[in-house]
N, C-alpha and C positions, 0 to 999 in steps of 0.2 A: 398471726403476728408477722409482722416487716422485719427480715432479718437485713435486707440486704442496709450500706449504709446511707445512700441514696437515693433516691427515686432518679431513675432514668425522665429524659425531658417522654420519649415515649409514653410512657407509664401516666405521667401528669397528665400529657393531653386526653391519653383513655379517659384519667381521672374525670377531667371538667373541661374538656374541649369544645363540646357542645355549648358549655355555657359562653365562651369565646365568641361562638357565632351570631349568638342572639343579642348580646354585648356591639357588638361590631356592627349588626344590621338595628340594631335602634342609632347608635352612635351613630351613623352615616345619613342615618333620615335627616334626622334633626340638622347635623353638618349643612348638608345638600339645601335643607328650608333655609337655614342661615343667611348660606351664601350666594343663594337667589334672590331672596327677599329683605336681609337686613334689617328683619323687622326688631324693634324693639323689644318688643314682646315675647322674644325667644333669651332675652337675658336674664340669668339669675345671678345676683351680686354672688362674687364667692364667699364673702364674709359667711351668711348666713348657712352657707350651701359647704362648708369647712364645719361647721360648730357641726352642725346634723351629721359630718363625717365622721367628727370626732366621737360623738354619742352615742353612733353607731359601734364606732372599733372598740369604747369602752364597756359595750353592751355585749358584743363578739368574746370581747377579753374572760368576761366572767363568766358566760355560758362556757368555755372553751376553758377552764379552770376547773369547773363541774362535770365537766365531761371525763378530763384529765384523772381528777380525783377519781368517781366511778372506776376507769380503767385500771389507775392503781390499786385501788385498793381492792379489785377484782385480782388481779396477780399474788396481790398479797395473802389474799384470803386462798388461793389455789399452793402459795409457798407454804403457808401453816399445814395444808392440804399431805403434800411433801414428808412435813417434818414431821406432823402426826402419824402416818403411816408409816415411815419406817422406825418408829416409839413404838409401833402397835406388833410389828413384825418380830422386834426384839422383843418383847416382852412375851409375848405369845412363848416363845421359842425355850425363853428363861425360866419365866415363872411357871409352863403348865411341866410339871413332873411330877416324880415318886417320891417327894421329899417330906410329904405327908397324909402318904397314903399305908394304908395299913397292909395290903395287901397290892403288889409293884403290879405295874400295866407294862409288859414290851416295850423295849424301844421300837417297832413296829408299829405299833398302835400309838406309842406317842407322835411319831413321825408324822403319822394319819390323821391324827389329831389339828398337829400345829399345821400342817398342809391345806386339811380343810377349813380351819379358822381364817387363816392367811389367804387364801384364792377365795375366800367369799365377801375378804375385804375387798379387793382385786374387783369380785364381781360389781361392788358397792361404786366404783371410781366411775366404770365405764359406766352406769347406770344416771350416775349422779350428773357424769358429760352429756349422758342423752334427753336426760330433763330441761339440764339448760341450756338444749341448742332448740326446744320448741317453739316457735315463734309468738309473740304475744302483739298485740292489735296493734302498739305503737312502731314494732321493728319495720324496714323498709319494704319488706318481703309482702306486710299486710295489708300496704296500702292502696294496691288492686290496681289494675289497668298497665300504663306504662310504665310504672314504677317498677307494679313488682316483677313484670317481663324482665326491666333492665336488673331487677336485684336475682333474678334468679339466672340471667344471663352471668354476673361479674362472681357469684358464690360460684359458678361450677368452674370458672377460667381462674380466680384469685380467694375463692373460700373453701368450704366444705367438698365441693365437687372436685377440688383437686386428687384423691384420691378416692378409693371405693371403700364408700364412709356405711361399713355392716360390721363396722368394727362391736357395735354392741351387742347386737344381734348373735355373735358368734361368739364373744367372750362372756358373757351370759353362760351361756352353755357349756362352755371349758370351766369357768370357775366357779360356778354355784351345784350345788348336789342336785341329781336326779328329783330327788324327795323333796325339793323344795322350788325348784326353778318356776314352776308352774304357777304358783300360790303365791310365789314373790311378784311375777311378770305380771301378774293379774292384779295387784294392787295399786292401790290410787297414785301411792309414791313410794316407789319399787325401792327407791334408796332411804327413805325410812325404815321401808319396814325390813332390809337387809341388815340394820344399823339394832335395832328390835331383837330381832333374830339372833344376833352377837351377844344380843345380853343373855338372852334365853337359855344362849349356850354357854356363859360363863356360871349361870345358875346351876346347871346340868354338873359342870367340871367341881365347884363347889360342891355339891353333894358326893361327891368321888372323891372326895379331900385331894383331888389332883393341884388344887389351888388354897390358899388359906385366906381368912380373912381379907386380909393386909393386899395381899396380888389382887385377890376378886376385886377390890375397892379402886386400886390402882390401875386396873383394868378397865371397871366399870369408868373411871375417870377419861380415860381416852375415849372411847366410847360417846362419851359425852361432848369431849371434844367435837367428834367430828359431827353431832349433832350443831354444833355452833357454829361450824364452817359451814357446813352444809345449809344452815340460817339465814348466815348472811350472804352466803352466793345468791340462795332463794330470793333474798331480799333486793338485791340490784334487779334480776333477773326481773322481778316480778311488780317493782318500784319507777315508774321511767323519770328520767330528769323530767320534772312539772313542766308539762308543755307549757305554760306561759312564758317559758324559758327558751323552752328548743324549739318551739315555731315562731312566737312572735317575730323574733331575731332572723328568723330569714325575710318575714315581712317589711321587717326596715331594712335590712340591705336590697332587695329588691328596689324599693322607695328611693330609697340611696342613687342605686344606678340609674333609673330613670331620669332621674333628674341631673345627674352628673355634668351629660352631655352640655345641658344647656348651660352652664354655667365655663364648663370646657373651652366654650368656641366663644363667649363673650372674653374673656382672658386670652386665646390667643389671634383673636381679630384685632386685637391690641398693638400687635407686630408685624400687621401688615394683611390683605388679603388674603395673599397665598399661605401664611399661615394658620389660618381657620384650617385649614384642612388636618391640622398638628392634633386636631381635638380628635378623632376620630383613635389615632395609635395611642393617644394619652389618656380616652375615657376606658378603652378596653384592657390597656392596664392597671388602671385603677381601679374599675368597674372586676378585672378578675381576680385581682388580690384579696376585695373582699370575700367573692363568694367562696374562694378558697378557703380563710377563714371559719366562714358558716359550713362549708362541706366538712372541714377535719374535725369540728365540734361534732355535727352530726352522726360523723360515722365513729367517731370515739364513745360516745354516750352509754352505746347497749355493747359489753363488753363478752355476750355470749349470743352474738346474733347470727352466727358458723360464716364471717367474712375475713377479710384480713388483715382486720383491726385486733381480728378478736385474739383472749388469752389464749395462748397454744393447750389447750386443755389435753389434746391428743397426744401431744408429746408427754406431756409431765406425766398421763396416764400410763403409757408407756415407758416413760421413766422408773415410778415406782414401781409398776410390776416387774423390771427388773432384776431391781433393788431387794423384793422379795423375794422374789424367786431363786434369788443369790443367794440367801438366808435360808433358803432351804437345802442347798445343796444344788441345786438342779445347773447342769450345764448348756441345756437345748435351750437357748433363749432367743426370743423375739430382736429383731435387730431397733435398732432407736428409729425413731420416726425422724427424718430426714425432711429440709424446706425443700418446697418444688418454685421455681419458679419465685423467687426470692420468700416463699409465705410459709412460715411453718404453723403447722395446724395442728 
């Protein structure tokens, strides 16, 4: 995610500089045939050649609305993410006791208890970030050749490579039990069956009367929660906006600019010779606003593709762990995940 509030003009031309040039050197052809030849034949009325612009930007509008959506409601779904877990932390903390047990358990052993229940949420977070950063055939990354050279060049400079992303790989291991790490990592979907395994244990605490009824259910209910978050991140994740959507629309602004030119330099031969030349700085502005357009739909669409569009997953994960780890007492805490380079990740 883009913290800063800006984009530097630097940063833009990274963004779609190249497309500037290919803009620029179509525009100049067509210019140059123009005002050689004057042939008729290189006129397109603009009337015609506006309405297709307009159709195009209304076309641009509502894929870039769908895109929009996706991202918000990806945030959103990582905010309930948030507030679930620290419901899950409190409760934990409150409801497992001796308050209907027959025979009392230590506060050492409950301590152990609410510690392990707690860091194997923990374990659940980073797990669940590392499912949705796997790439699936629509992301940019999958589309082979130069593409994905370039998507795996701009992830390590403004995505996932910004830092040394083993963050799962390690926290795995700090907060899931010896007895179980193994048997969780080897499953099909590690954060299901982490989320499984919660329940298992709230059965276990039930038969200890450490919980009653009433909590176990109230428990089980979060629980369930985070099966539903965990649902619908899956669901963006693994849902791509309908390509009839998000490609054809770069096919018509391609279409768009192509033909821009030629309509550019009949309008301003209008004002003179030496004004045809005018069409050349005015088709590469127009011609770049679109594709700008078609780029920020683009890279907004897959909201967990590890670039830095995407929802800062690594922060909020690092947030709530926190947040529990507070709840437990503990003072040796992880410092927050800090933007590099304006991207927090």
């Amino acid at each position: 995610m883009y913290v800063n509030k800006n984009f530097s003009a630097k940063r833009v031309l990274r963004f779609s500089g190249h497309h500037i040039l290919w803009i620029g050197v179509w525009s100049s052809i067509i210019t140059v045939i123009y005002h050689t030849t004057h042939s008729p034949w290189l006129n397109i009325p603009w009337l015609p050649l506006s309405v297709m612009g307009t159709t195009v930007a209304f076309y641009l509008g509502f894929k870039n609305n769908q895109a929009y959506d996706r991202l918000w409601e990806a945030r959103k779904i990582w905010g309930a993410i948030v507030n679930s877990s620290r419901a899950w932390g409190s409760v934990v903390k409150s409801f497992v006791g001796n308050q209907f047990t027959k025979h009392e358990v230590s506060e050492a052993e409950l301590h152990a208890i609410h510690k392990k229940t707690i860091y194997r949420h923990i374990g659940w977070l980073y797990s669940l970030r590392s499912q949705l950063l796997i790439p699936t055939p629509w992301e940019h990354i999958s589309q082979g050749g130069h593409m994905t050279r370039h998507t795996k060049k701009r992830m390590k400079k403004f995505g996932v490579g910004l830092l040394e992303d083993d963050v799962t790989e390690k926290n795995l291991k700090l907060f899931l039990p010896e007895d179980e790490i193994q048997t969780l990592i080897d499953s099909k979907n590690t954060a299901t069956q982490i989320i499984d395994k919660q329940s298992q244990v709230l059965k276990e605490l039930r038969k200890k009367d450490l919980i009653d009824d009433f909590r176990h259910m109230e428990m089980q209910q979060i629980l369930y929660d985070f099966y539903v978050h965990q649902g619908k991140a899956e669901r963006i994740k693994k849902f791509p906006l309908p390509r009839q959507y998000g490609s054809v629309s770069f096919i018509f602004v391609i279409l768009f600019i192509l033909l821009l030119p030629f309509g550019m330099v009949a309008e301003f031969a209008k004002m003179g010779d030496l004004a045809t030349w005018l069409a050349i700085p005015a088709s590469i502005l127009v011609g770049w606003v679109f594709i700008m357009m078609e780029l920020v739909g683009d890279y907004s669409e897959n909201p967990f593709e590890g670039m830095g569009n995407d929802i800062p997953m690594l922060s909020l994960c690092r947030v709530i762990e926190i947040d529990l780890r507070e709840m437990l007492g503990e003072k040796d805490l992880p410092p927050k995940i800090e933007a590099i380079d304006g991207v927090l990740m």
